[in-house]
BADOMI-403296 format. One record per residue: residue number from 1; residue in three letters; chain; x, y, z of N, C-alpha, C in turn. Coordinates in steps of 0.001 Angstrom, whole numbers. Layout:
! residues N
+-----+---------+--------+---------+---------+---------+---------+---------+---------+---------+---------+---------+
! num ! residuo ! cadena !     n.u !     n.v !     n.w !    ca.u !    ca.v !    ca.w !     c.u !     c.v !     c.w !
+-----+---------+--------+---------+---------+---------+---------+---------+---------+---------+---------+---------+
! NUM !     ALA !      A !       X !       Y !       Z !       X !       Y !       Z !       X !       Y !       Z !
...
+-----+---------+--------+---------+---------+---------+---------+---------+---------+---------+---------+---------+
! end
This chain:
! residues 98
+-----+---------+--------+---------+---------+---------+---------+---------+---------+---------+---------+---------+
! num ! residuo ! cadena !     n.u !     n.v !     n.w !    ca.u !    ca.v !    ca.w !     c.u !     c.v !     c.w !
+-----+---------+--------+---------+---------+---------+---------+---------+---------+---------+---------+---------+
!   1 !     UNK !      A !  107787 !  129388 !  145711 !  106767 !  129357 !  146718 !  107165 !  130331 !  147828 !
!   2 !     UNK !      A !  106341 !  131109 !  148051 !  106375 !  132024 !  148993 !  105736 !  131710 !  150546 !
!   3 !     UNK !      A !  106493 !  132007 !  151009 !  106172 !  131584 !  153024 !  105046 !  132991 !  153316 !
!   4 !     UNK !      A !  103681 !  132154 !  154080 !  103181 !  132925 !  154448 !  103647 !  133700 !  155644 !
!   5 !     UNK !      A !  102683 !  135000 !  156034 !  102932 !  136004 !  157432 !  103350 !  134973 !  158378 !
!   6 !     UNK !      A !  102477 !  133819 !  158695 !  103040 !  133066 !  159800 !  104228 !  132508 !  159632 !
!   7 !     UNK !      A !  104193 !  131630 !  159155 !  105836 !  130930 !  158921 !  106545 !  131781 !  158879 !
!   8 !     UNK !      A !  106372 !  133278 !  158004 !  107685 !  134106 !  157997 !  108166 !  134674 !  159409 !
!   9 !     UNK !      A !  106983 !  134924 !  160133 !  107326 !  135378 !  161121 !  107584 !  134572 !  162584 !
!  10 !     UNK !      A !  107193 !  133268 !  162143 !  107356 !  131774 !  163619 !  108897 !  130968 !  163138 !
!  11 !     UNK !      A !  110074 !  131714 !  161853 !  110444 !  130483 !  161331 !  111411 !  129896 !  162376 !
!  12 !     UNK !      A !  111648 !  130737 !  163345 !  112560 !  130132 !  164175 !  112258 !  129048 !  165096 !
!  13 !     UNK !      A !  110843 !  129291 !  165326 !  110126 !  128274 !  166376 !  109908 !  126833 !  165436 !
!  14 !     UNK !      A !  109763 !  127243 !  164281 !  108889 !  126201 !  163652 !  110291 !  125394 !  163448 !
!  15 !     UNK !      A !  111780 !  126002 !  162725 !  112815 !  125128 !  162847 !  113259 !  124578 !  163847 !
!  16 !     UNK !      A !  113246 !  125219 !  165003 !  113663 !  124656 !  166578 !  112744 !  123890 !  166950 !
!  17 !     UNK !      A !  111181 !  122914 !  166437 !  110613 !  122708 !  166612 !  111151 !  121159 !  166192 !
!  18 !     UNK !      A !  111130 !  121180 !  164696 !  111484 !  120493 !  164241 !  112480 !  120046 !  164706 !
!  19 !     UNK !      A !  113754 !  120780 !  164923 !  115177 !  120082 !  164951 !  114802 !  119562 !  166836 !
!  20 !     UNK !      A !  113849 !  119971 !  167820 !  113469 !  119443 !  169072 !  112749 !  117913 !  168842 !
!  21 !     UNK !      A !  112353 !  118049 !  168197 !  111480 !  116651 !  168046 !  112141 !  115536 !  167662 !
!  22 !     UNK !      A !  113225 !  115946 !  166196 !  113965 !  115080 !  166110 !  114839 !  114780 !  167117 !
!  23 !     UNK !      A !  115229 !  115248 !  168349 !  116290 !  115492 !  168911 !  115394 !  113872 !  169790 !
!  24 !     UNK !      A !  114177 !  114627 !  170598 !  113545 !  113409 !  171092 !  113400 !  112544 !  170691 !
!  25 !     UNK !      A !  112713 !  112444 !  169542 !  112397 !  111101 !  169317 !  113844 !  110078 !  169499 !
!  26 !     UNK !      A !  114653 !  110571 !  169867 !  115776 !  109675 !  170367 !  115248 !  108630 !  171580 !
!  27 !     UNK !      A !  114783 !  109152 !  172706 !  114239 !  109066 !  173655 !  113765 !  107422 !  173194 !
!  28 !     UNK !      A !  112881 !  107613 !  172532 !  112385 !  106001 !  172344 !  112798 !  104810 !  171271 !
!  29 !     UNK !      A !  113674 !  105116 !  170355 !  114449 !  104565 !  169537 !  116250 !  105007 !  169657 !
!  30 !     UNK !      A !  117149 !  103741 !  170202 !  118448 !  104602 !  170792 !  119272 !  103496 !  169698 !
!  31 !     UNK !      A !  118918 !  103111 !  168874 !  119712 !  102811 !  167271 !  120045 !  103734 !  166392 !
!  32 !     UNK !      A !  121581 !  104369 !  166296 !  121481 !  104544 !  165352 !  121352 !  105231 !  164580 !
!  33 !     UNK !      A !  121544 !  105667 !  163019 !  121005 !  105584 !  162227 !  122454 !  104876 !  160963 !
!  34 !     UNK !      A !  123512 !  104888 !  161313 !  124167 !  104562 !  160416 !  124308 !  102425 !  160990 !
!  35 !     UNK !      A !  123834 !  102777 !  162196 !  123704 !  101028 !  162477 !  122960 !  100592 !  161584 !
!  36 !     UNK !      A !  121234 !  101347 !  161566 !  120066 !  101186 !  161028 !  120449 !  100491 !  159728 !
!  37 !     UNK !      A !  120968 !  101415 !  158943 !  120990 !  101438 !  157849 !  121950 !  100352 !  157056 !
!  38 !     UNK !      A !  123458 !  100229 !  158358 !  123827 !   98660 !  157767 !  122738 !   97707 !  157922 !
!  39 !     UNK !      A !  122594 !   97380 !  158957 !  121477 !   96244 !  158661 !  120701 !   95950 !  157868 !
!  40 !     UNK !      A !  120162 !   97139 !  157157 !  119507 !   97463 !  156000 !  120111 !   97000 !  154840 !
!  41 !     UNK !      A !  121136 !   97276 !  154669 !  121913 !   97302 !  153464 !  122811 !   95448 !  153509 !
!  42 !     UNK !      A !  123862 !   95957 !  154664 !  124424 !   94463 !  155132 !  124554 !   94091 !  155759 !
!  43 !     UNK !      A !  123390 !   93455 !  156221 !  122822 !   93024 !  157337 !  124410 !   91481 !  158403 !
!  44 !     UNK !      A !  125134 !   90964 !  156619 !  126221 !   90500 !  157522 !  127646 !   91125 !  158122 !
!  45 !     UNK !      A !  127363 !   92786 !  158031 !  128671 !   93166 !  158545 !  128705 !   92954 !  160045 !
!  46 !     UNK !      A !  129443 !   92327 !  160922 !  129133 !   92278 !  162566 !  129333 !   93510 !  163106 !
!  47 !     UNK !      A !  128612 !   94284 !  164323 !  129327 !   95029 !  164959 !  130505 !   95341 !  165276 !
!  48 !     UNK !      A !  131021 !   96125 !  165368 !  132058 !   96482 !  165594 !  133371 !   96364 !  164987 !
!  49 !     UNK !      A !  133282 !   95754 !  163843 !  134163 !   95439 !  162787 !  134744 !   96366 !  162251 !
!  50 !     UNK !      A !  136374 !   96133 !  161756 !  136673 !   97529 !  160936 !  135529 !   97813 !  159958 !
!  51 !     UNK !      A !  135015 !   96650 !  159052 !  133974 !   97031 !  158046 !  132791 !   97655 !  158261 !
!  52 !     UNK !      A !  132574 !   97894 !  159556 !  131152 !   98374 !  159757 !  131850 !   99844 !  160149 !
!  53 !     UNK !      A !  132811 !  100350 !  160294 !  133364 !  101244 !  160894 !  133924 !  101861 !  159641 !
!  54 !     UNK !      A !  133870 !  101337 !  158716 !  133852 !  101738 !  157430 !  132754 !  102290 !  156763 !
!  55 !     UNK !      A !  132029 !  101315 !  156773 !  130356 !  101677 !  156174 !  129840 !  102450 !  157132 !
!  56 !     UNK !      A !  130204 !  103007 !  158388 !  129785 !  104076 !  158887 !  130268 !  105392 !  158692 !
!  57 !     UNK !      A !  131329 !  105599 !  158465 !  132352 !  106552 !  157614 !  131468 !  106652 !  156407 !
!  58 !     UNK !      A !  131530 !  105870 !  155604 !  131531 !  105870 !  154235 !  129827 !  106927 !  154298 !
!  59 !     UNK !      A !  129018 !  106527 !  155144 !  127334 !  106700 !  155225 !  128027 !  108044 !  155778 !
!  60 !     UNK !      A !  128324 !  108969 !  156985 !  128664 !  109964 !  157434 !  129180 !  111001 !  155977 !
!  61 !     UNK !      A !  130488 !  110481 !  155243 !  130601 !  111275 !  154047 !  130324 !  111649 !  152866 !
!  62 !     UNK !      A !  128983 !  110725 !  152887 !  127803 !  110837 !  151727 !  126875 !  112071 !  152012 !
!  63 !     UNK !      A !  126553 !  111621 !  153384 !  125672 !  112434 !  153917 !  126566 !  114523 !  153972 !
!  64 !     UNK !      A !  127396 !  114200 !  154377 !  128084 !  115602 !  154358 !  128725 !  116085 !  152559 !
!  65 !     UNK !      A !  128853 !  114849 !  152124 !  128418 !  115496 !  150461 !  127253 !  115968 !  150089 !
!  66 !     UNK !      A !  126189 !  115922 !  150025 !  124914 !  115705 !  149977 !  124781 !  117041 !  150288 !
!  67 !     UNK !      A !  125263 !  117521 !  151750 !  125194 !  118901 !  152388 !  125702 !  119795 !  151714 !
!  68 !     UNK !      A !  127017 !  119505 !  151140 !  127757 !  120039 !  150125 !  127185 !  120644 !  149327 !
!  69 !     UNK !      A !  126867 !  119406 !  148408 !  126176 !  119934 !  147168 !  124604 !  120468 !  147127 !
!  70 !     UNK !      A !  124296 !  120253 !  148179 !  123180 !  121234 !  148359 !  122751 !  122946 !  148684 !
!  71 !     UNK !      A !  124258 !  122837 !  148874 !  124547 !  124228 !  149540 !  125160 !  125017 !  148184 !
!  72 !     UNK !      A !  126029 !  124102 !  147418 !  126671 !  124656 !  146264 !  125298 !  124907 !  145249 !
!  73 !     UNK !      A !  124177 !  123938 !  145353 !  123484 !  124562 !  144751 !  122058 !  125577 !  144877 !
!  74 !     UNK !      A !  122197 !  125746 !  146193 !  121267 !  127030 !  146159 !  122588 !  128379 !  146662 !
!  75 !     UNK !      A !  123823 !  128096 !  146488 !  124535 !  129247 !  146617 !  124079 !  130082 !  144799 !
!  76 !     UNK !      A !  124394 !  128876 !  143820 !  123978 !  128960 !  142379 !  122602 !  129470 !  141837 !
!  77 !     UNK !      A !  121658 !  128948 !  142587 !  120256 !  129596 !  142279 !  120414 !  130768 !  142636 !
!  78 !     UNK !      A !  121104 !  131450 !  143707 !  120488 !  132545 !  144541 !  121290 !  133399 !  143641 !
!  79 !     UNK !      A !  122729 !  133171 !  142913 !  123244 !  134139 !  142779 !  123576 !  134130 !  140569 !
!  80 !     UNK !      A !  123090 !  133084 !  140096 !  122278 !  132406 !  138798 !  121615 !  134102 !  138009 !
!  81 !     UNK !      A !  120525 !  134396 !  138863 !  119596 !  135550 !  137962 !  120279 !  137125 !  138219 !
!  82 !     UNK !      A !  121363 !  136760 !  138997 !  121849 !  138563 !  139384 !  123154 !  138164 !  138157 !
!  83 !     UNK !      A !  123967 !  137289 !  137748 !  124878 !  137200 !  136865 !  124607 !  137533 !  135329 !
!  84 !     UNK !      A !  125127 !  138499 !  135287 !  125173 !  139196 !  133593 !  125474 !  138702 !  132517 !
!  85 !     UNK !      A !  126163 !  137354 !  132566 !  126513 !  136451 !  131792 !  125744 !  135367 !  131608 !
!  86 !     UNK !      A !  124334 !  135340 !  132256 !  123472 !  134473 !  132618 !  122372 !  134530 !  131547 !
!  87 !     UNK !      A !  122077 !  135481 !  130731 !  120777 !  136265 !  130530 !  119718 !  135038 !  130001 !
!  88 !     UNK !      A !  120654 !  133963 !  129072 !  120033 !  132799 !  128358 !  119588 !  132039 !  129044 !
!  89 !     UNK !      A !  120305 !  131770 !  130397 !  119960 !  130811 !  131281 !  118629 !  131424 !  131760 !
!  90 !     UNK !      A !  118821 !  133210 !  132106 !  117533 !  133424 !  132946 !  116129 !  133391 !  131971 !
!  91 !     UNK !      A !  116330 !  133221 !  130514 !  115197 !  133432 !  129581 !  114962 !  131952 !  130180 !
!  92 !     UNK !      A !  115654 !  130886 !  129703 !  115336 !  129268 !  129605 !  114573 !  129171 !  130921 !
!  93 !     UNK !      A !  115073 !  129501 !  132550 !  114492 !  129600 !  133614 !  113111 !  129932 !  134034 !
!  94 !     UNK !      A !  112880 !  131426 !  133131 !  111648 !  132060 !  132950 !  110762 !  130986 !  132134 !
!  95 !     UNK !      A !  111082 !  130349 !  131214 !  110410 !  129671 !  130323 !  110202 !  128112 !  130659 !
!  96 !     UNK !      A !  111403 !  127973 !  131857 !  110288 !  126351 !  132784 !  109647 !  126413 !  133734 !
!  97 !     UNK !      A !  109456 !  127790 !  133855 !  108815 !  128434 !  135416 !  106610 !  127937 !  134857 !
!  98 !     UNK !      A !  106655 !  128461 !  133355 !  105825 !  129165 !  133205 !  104829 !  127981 !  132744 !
+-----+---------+--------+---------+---------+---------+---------+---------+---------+---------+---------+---------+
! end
Protein backbone atom coordinates (compact mmCIF):
# COMPACT_ATOMS: atom_id res chain seq x y z
CA UNK A 1 0.00 0.00 0.00
CA UNK A 2 1.22 3.13 -1.08
CA UNK A 3 0.88 6.57 1.04
CA UNK A 4 -0.81 9.17 -0.73
CA UNK A 5 0.77 13.04 -1.72
CA UNK A 6 -0.74 13.99 1.61
CA UNK A 7 0.36 11.62 4.13
CA UNK A 8 3.65 11.50 2.26
CA UNK A 9 4.13 14.84 2.62
CA UNK A 10 2.18 15.66 6.46
CA UNK A 11 3.97 12.29 7.84
CA UNK A 12 5.58 14.08 10.47
CA UNK A 13 2.57 15.99 11.68
CA UNK A 14 0.33 13.15 11.32
CA UNK A 15 2.96 10.94 13.65
CA UNK A 16 3.47 13.81 16.16
CA UNK A 17 -0.14 13.95 16.13
CA UNK A 18 -0.71 10.78 17.07
CA UNK A 19 2.13 10.22 19.50
CA UNK A 20 0.44 14.09 21.08
CA UNK A 21 -2.79 12.68 21.68
CA UNK A 22 -1.66 9.68 23.14
CA UNK A 23 0.56 11.66 25.28
CA UNK A 24 -2.84 13.56 26.51
CA UNK A 25 -5.12 11.43 26.81
CA UNK A 26 -3.10 10.88 30.00
CA UNK A 27 -4.65 13.97 31.25
CA UNK A 28 -7.93 12.17 31.98
CA UNK A 29 -7.08 8.57 32.72
CA UNK A 30 -3.72 8.58 35.23
CA UNK A 31 -3.75 4.44 35.51
CA UNK A 32 -1.36 2.92 34.19
CA UNK A 33 -1.23 0.69 31.72
CA UNK A 34 0.78 -2.18 33.16
CA UNK A 35 -1.54 -1.58 36.51
CA UNK A 36 -4.50 -1.78 33.94
CA UNK A 37 -3.65 -4.75 32.71
CA UNK A 38 -2.86 -6.66 36.10
CA UNK A 39 -6.15 -6.14 37.15
CA UNK A 40 -7.15 -7.47 34.04
CA UNK A 41 -5.30 -10.44 34.14
CA UNK A 42 -4.78 -10.75 38.23
CA UNK A 43 -6.86 -8.90 39.55
CA UNK A 44 -5.46 -10.65 43.15
CA UNK A 45 -1.92 -9.41 42.86
CA UNK A 46 -1.95 -6.33 45.63
CA UNK A 47 -0.20 -3.23 44.83
CA UNK A 48 2.89 -2.88 45.39
CA UNK A 49 3.99 -6.34 45.86
CA UNK A 50 7.20 -7.88 44.67
CA UNK A 51 4.63 -9.86 42.37
CA UNK A 52 3.08 -7.06 40.81
CA UNK A 53 6.54 -5.58 40.31
CA UNK A 54 7.15 -8.59 38.55
CA UNK A 55 4.20 -8.74 36.30
CA UNK A 56 5.13 -5.28 35.54
CA UNK A 57 8.61 -6.18 34.37
CA UNK A 58 7.48 -9.19 32.88
CA UNK A 59 4.49 -6.83 30.69
CA UNK A 60 7.47 -4.01 29.98
CA UNK A 61 9.74 -7.04 28.36
CA UNK A 62 7.13 -8.48 26.23
CA UNK A 63 6.31 -5.34 25.05
CA UNK A 64 10.09 -4.42 24.10
CA UNK A 65 10.23 -7.99 22.50
CA UNK A 66 7.44 -7.37 20.42
CA UNK A 67 9.51 -4.10 19.33
CA UNK A 68 12.22 -6.38 18.68
CA UNK A 69 10.79 -8.59 16.60
CA UNK A 70 9.07 -6.21 14.74
CA UNK A 71 11.90 -4.41 13.76
CA UNK A 72 13.83 -7.73 12.94
CA UNK A 73 11.11 -8.21 10.74
CA UNK A 74 10.69 -5.42 8.51
CA UNK A 75 14.65 -5.08 8.68
CA UNK A 76 13.94 -8.77 6.63
CA UNK A 77 11.21 -7.58 4.30
CA UNK A 78 13.10 -4.53 3.31
CA UNK A 79 16.24 -6.25 2.65
CA UNK A 80 14.39 -10.15 1.58
CA UNK A 81 13.92 -8.95 -2.43
CA UNK A 82 17.50 -7.18 -2.88
CA UNK A 83 19.19 -10.76 -1.59
CA UNK A 84 20.49 -12.97 -4.45
CA UNK A 85 20.02 -15.97 -2.63
CA UNK A 86 16.41 -15.15 -2.27
CA UNK A 87 15.15 -15.56 -5.88
CA UNK A 88 12.54 -18.58 -4.71
CA UNK A 89 11.43 -16.74 -1.91
CA UNK A 90 10.92 -13.60 -4.23
CA UNK A 91 8.92 -15.92 -6.96
CA UNK A 92 6.70 -17.52 -3.82
CA UNK A 93 6.27 -13.62 -2.58
CA UNK A 94 5.28 -12.48 -6.09
CA UNK A 95 2.86 -15.36 -6.17
CA UNK A 96 0.95 -14.41 -2.63
CA UNK A 97 0.95 -10.89 -3.64
CA UNK A 98 -1.16 -11.73 -6.68
Amino acid sequence: MRASKFEFERRFWIITGIYGVGFWLSVFDHTRFTTALRHLIAPSLSPGSPEATMFSQIVIAAGALLVFLGGCLAHMGGSLPSHRYCSRYRSALRGARS
